[in-house]
N, C-alpha and C positions, 0 to 999 in steps of 0.2 A: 404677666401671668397672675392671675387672680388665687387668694390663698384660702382654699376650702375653711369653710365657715359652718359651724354648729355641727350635725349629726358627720356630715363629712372629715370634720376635723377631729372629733372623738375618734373615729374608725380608723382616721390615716395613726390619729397617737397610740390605738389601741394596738395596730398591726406593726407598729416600731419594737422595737428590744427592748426597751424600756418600760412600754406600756404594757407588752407582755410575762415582764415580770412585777410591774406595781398595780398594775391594775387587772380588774375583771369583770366579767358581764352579770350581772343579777338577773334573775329568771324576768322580771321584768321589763329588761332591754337597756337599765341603767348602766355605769359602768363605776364600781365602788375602787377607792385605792388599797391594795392590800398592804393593811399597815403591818402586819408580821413582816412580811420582806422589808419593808424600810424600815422598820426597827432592823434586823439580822443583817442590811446593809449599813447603817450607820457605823458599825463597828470598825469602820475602815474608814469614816470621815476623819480630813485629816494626817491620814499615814499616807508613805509611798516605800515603794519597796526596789534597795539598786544589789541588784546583783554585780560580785568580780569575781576573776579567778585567781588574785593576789592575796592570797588568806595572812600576811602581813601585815593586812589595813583595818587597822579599828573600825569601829562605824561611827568613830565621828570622822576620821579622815574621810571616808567615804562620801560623808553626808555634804563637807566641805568641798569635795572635792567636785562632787555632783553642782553643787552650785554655783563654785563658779564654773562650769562648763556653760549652765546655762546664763551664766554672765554675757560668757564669751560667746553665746549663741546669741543675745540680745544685743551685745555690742554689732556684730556683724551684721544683724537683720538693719540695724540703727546705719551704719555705715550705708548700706547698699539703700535705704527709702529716705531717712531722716536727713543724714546729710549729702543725699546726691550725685553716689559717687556713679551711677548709671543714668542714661547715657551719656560715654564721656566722648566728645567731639575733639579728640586729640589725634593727631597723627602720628605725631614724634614720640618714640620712647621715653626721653628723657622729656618730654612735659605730659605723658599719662604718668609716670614715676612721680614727678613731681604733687602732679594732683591727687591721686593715691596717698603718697606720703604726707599731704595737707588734710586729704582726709583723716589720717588716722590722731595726725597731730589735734583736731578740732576735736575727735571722740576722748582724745586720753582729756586734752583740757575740760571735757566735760566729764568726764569720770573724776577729776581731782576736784572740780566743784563741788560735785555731791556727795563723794569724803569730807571734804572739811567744812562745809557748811550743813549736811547733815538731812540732804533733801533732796528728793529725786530731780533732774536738770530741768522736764517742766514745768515743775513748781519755779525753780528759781527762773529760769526765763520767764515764764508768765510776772513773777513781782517784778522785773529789771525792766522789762517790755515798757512797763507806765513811764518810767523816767523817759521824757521825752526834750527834742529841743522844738521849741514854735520859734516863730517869725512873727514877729507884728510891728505896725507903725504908727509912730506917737509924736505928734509934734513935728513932722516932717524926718523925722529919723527911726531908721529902721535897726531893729533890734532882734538880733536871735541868742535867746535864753533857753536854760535847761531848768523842766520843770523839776518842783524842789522832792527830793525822794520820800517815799513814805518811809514808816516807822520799819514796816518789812525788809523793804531794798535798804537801806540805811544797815540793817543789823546785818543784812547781808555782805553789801561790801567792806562792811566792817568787821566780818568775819574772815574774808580770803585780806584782810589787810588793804585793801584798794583806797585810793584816795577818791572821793564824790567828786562825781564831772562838774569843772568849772562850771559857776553861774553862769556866763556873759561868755559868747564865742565871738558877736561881732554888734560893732555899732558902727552906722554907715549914713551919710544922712542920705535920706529919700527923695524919691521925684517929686518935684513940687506938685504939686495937685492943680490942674489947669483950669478955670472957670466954665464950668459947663458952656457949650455953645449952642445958641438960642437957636430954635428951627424959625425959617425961615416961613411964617403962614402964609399961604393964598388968599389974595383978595379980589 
């Protein structure tokens, strides 16, 4: 589907809600923003408004209380796309329960991350992501190393207390390297 372009897309923006209260037509055929309405709406940039019928509740209880709702609304969306709790290919009760219950353990460990280190969990996965371990071969010995943390994942896991993964997980010696073998030419 191709997206209306020039006089077509001013007209689809003009006949939207939006466009029929910020904008308008000059005798011309142009189409000016009316900036009285977006001044008289900006007064609401900003604000939101929660209604209850618990007239008990401050409004900052309220306001708290709205947010984390929508915590709990984030967490749950994160649950069912983020970490995969759909489709589950379990049959058995007690290993959908299980998986469920690993799900929610992965959300809270990532909710207690970014309490105590102070930063949303993709920020911190994206900097932990680079520590990596390679593989390479020197000398006839094979080596798998973990590359050294930056300054970022460093302050991080030094924030939840964590020890930095071992340098060195394995040293193994390697396949000897066999001497290439010559083709055979036609003569």
């Amino acid at each position: 589907m191709r997206r209306p372009r020039g006089r077509a897309r001013a007209t689809d923006l003009e006949r939207s809600e939006l466009g029929r209260q910020y904008l308008r037509r000059l005798a011309d055929g142009r189409l000016k923003v009316n900036l009285g309405a977006v001044k008289s709406a900006s007064r609401y940039d900003g604000k939101w408004v929660v209604t209850t019928n618990d007239d008990t509740l401050s409004a900052e209880d309220l306001a708290l209380g709205y947010k984390q709702l929508l915590r709990v609304e984030e967490a749950w969306r994160s649950l069912k796309s983020g970490l995969g709790l759909r489709p589950v290919y379990h049959w058995r009760p007690w290993r959908i329960e299980a998986h469920a219950g690993l799900c929610v353990l992965a959300l809270l460990l990532e909710r207690v991350v970014e309490l105590r280190v102070g930063q949303t969990w993709r920020t911190v996965r994206h900097c932990l992501q680079r520590v990596k371990v390679v593989t390479y071969e020197r000398e006839g010995v094979e080596v798998r190393q973990t590359t050294e943390p930056d300054e970022e994942a460093a302050n991080i896991l030094k924030t939840l207390k964590l020890a930095a993964p071992p340098w060195y997980h394995a040293i193994t010696p390697g396949k000897q390297a066999s001497a290439p073998k010559e083709r055979a030419s036609k003569t």
